[in-house]
C-alpha positions as CSV (number, residue, x, y, z in Angstrom):
1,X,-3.9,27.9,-26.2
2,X,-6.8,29.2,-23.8
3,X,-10.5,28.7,-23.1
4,X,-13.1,31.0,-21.2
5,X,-15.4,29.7,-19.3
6,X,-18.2,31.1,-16.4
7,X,-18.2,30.0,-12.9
8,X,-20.9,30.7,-10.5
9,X,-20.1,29.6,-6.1
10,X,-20.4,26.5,-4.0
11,X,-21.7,25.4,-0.8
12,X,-23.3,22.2,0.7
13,X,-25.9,19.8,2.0
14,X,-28.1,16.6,1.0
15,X,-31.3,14.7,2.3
16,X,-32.8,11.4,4.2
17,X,-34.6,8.3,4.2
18,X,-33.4,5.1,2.1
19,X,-34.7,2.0,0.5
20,X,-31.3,0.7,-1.3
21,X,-28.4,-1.7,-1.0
22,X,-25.3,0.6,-0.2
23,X,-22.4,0.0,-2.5
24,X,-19.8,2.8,0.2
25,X,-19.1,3.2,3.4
26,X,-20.3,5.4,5.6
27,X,-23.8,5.3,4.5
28,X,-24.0,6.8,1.2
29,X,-24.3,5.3,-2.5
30,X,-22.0,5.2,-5.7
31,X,-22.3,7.3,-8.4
32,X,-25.7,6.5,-10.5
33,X,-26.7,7.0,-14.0
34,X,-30.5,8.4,-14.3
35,X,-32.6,5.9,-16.5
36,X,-36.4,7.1,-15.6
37,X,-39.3,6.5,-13.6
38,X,-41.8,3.7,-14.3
39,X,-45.0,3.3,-12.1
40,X,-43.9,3.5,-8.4
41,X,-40.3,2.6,-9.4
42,X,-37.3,5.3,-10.1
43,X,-34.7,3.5,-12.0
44,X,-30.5,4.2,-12.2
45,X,-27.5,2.2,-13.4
46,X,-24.8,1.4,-10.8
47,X,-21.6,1.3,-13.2
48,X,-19.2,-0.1,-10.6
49,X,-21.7,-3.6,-10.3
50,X,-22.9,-2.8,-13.8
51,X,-26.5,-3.7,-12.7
52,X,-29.9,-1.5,-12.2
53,X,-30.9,-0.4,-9.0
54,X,-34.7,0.2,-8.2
55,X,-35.7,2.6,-5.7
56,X,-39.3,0.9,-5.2
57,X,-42.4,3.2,-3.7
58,X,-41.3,6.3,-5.6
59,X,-44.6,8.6,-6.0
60,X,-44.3,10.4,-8.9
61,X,-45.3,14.1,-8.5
62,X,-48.2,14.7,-11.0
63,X,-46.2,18.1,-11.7
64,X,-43.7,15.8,-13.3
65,X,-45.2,13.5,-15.3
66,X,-45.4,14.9,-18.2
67,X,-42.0,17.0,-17.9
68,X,-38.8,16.0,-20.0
69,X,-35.4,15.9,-18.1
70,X,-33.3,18.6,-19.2
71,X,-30.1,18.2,-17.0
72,X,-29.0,17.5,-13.4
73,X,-26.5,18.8,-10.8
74,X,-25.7,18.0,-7.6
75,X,-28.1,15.0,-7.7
76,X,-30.9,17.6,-8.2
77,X,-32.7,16.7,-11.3
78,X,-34.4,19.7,-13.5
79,X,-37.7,19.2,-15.5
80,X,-39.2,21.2,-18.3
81,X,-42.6,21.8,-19.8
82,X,-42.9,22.9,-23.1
83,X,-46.0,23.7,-22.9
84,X,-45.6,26.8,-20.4
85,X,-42.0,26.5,-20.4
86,X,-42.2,26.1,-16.5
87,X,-38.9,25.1,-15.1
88,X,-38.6,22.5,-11.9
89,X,-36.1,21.5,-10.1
90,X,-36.4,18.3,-8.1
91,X,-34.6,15.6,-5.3
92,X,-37.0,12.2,-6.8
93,X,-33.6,10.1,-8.1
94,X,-31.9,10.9,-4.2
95,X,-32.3,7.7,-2.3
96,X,-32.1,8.9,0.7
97,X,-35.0,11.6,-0.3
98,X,-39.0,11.4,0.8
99,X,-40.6,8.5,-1.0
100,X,-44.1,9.9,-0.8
101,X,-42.9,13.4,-0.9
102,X,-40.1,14.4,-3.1
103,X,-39.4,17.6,-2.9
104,X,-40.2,20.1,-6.5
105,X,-39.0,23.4,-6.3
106,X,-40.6,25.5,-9.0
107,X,-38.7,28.0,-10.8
108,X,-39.8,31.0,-13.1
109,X,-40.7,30.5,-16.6
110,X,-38.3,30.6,-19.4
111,X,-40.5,33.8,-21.0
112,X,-38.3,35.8,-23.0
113,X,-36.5,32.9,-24.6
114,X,-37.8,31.4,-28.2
115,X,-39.9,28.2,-27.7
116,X,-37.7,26.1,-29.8
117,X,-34.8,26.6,-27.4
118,X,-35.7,25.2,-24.3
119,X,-34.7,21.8,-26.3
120,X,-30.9,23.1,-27.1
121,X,-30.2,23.0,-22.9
122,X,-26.8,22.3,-23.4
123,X,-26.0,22.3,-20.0
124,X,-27.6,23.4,-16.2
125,X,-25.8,24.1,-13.5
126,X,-26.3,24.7,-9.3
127,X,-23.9,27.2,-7.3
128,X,-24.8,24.7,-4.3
129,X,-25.2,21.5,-3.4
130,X,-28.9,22.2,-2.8
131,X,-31.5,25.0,-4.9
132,X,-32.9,25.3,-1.0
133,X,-30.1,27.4,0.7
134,X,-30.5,31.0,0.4
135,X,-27.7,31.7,-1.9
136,X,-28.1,29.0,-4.9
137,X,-27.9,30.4,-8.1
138,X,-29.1,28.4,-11.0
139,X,-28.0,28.5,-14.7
140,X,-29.2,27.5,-17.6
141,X,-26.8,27.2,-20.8
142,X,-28.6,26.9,-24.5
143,X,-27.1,26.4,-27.9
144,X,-24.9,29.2,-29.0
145,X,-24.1,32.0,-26.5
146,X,-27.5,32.3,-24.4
147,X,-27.0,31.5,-20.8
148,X,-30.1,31.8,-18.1
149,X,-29.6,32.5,-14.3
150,X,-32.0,32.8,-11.5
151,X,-31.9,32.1,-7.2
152,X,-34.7,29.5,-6.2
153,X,-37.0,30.9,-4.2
154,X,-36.1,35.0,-5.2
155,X,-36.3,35.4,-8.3
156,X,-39.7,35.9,-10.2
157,X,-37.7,35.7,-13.6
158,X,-34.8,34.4,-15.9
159,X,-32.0,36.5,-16.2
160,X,-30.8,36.4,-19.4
161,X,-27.6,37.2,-20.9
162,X,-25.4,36.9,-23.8
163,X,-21.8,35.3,-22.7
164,X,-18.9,37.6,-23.2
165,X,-17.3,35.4,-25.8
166,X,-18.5,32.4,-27.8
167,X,-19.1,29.5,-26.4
168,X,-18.4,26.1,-28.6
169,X,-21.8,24.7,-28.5
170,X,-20.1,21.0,-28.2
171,X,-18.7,22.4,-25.1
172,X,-19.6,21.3,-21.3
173,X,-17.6,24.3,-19.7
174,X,-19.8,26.0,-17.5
175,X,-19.1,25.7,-13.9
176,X,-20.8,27.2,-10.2
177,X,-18.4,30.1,-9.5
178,X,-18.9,33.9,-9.7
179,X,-16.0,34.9,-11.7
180,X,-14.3,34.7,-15.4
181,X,-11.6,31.8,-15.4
182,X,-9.4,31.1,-18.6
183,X,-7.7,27.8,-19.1
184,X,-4.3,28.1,-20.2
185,X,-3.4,24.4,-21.7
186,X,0.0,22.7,-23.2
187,X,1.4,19.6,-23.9
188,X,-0.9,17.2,-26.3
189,X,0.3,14.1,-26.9
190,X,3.1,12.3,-29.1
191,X,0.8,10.6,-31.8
192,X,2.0,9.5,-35.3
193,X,0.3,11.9,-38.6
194,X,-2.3,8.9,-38.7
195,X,-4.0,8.9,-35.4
196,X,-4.0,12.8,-35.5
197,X,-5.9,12.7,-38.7
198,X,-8.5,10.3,-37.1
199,X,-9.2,12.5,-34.4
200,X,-9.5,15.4,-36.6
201,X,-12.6,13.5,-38.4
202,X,-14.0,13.0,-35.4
203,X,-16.3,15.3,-33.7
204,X,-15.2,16.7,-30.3
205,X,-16.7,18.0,-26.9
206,X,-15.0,19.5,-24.0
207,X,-15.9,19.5,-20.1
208,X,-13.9,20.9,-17.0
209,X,-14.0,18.8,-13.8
210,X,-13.2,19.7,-10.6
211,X,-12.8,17.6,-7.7
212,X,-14.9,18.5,-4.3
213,X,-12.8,17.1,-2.0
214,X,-9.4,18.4,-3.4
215,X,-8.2,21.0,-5.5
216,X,-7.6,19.2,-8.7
217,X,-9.2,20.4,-11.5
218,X,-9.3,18.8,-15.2
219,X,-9.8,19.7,-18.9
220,X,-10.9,16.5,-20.7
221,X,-12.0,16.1,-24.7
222,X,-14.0,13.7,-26.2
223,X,-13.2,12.4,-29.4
224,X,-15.9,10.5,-31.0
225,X,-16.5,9.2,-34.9
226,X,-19.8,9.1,-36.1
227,X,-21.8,6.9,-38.3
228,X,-24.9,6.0,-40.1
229,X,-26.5,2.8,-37.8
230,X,-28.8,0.6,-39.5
231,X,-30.1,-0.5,-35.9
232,X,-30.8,3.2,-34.6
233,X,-31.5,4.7,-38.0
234,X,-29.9,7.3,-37.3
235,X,-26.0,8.5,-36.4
236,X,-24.6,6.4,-33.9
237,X,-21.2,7.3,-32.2
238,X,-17.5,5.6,-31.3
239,X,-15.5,6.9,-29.3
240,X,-11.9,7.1,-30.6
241,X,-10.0,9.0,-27.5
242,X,-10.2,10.9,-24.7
243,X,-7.3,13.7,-23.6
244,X,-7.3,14.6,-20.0
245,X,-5.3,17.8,-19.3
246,X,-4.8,18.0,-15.4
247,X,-4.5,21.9,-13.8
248,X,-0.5,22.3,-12.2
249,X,1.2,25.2,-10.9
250,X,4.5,26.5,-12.9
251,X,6.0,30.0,-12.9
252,X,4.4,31.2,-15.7
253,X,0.8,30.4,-13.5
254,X,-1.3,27.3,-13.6
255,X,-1.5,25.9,-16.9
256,X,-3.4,22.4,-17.9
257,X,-0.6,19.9,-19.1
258,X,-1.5,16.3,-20.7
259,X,-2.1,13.7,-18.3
260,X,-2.5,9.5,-18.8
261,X,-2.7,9.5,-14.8
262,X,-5.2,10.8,-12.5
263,X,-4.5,8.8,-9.7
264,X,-7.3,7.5,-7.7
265,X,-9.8,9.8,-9.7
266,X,-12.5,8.7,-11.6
267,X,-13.9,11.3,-14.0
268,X,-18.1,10.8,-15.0
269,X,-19.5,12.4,-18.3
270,X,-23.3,12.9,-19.6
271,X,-25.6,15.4,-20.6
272,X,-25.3,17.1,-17.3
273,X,-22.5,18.5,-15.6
274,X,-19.0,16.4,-15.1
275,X,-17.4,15.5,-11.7
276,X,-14.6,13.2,-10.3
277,X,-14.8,11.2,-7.3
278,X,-11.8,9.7,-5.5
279,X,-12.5,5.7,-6.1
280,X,-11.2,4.9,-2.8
281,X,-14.3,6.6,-1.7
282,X,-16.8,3.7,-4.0
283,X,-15.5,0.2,-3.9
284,X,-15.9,-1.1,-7.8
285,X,-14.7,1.9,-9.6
286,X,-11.8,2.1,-11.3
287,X,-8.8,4.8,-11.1
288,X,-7.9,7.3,-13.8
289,X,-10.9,5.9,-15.8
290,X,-14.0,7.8,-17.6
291,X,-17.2,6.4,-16.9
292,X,-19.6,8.1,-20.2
293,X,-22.7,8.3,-21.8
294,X,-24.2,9.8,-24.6
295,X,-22.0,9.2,-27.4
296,X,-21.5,5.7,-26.2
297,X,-22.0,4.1,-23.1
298,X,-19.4,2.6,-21.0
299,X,-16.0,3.5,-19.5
300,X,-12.2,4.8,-21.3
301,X,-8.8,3.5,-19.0
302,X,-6.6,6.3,-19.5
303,X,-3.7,4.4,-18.8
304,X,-4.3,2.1,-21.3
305,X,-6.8,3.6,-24.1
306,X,-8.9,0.5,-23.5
307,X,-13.0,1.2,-23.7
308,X,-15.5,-0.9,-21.9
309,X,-18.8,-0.9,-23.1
310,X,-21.9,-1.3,-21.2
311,X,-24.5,-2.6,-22.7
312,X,-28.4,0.0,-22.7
313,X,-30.3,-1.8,-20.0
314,X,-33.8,-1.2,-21.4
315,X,-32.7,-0.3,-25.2
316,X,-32.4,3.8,-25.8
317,X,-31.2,5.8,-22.7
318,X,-33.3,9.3,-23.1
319,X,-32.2,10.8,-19.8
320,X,-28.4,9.9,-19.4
321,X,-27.2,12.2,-16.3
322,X,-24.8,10.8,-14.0
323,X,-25.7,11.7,-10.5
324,X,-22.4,11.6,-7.6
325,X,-22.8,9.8,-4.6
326,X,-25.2,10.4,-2.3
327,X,-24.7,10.4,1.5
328,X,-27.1,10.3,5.0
């Protein structure tokens, strides 16, 4: 069994100045979930102390205030306005960023797409760790097989283009590297008839995470039921499983085989694009555990199957990215 996927090309960098309790060494932060701005205040959710932090004496560009959030990579968050479909990218949620100046890049407007599909962003993506070196490349993927790319700073337009192939629109897989890559996978687990018919009422999303520090790349699935919630009005979601299908070498090529161990990888899922940190690096996270939102909020032990669910600070989460550690 295969998947396709796009990949774009990666390089480096990050920003200064901090108000904010360190939970690492060396200066930088643990991995935060985005939960808004209120007057003056940014707010995210620290999952390893399970608490809010508050990054007080934030201004709020007035470019952003009435934008939506409509992904995040890197720790860059992107805004949209649907009124002139005006695209921003921006460095407000970095700690260590300006408090009185965060920096908004502006990028072209989404012209030649149809209005209604700037809200079925299923997904952005940044070649590098910052849209300010010269050779970023941005893209933008929307429901069904419309994907947007553009270079901060060069390009006066969207390029749009239809993918090759068709792309599951519950799927995450789109990742910063210039190049075609298939995913060969094997091995799903042992489970009796039962559990296998659970799963296959259950609805199912996909993401690929690789590692920046090593090269360990991973194919994880999502299994989630949903249901009707009186509370919400609306469908709610329980997660039921999560497969993890870790990228080895063999003679027939690298294939990704079923995994119930990552080591001392922690794997983080959202809206926005997936990573894995090592949690050696973040005192308070635990290994070969997913931290997730969206369909659910909390975190899956892989070893065990056990979830752990956080509870909303603030009632309904409408801008859950998780956002990887930032550093001095």
């Amino acid at each position: 069994m295969s998947r396709r996927i796009i990949r774009l090309s990666k390089l480096s960098s990050r920003n200064n100045n901090v108000f904010i309790q360190k939970c690492v060494r060396f200066f930088s932060t643990g991995p935060y979930l985005t939960l808004g701005c209120n007057t003056g205040d940014v707010l995210l959710f620290d999952p390893a102390k399970e608490q809010i932090v508050t990054l007080h004496g934030k201004t709020i560009p007035k470019e952003l205030k009435d934008e939506e959030m409509i992904g995040a990579s890197h720790g860059w968050v992107f805004f949209s306005d649907r009124r002139d479909r005006m695209v921003r990218v921006s460095d407000i949620y970095n700690p260590f960023a300006s408090k009185s100046n965060p920096t908004v890049i502006p990028l072209p407007c989404l012209t030649d797409l149809p209005c209604e599909q700037i809200e079925q962003v299923c997904n952005v993506a940044m070649s590098s760790s910052s849209p300010l070196e010269k050779d970023c490349l941005v893209a933008i993927k929307f429901s069904g097989d419309q994907l947007s790319l553009c270079r901060p700073g060069r390009d006066l337009e969207w390029i749009n283009i239809l993918t090759p192939f068709h792309c599951c629109e519950n799927s995450n897989l789109i990742r910063p590297r210039a190049e075609l890559h298939e995913l060969v996978y094997r091995g799903p687990p042992e489970m009796d008839q039962s559990e296998w018919e659970v799963l296959s009422s259950c609805s199912r999303r996909e993401y690929l995470v690789e590692s920046s520090s090593s090269d360990e790349r991973y194919l994880v699935k999502w299994y989630a039921h949903g249901f009707y919630s009186s509370v919400l009005k609306g469908i709610d979601y329980e997660t039921k499983r999560f497969m993890v299908f870790s990228e080895e070498e063999t003679t027939e090529g690298k294939i990704m085989c079923y995994t119930e161990d990552i080591g001392d990888m922690c794997i983080f899922i959202a809206s926005n694009e997936a990573f894995c940190i090592p949690t050696s690096s973040c005192p308070g996270l635990k290994p070969s555990t997913i931290y997730f939102m969206g369909r659910g909020f909390g975190s899956y032990d892989l070893t065990t199957g056990d979830t752990h669910h956080y509870k909303a600070p603030g009632g309904v989460i409408t801008t859950p990215y998780w956002l990887p550690p930032f550093s001095m």
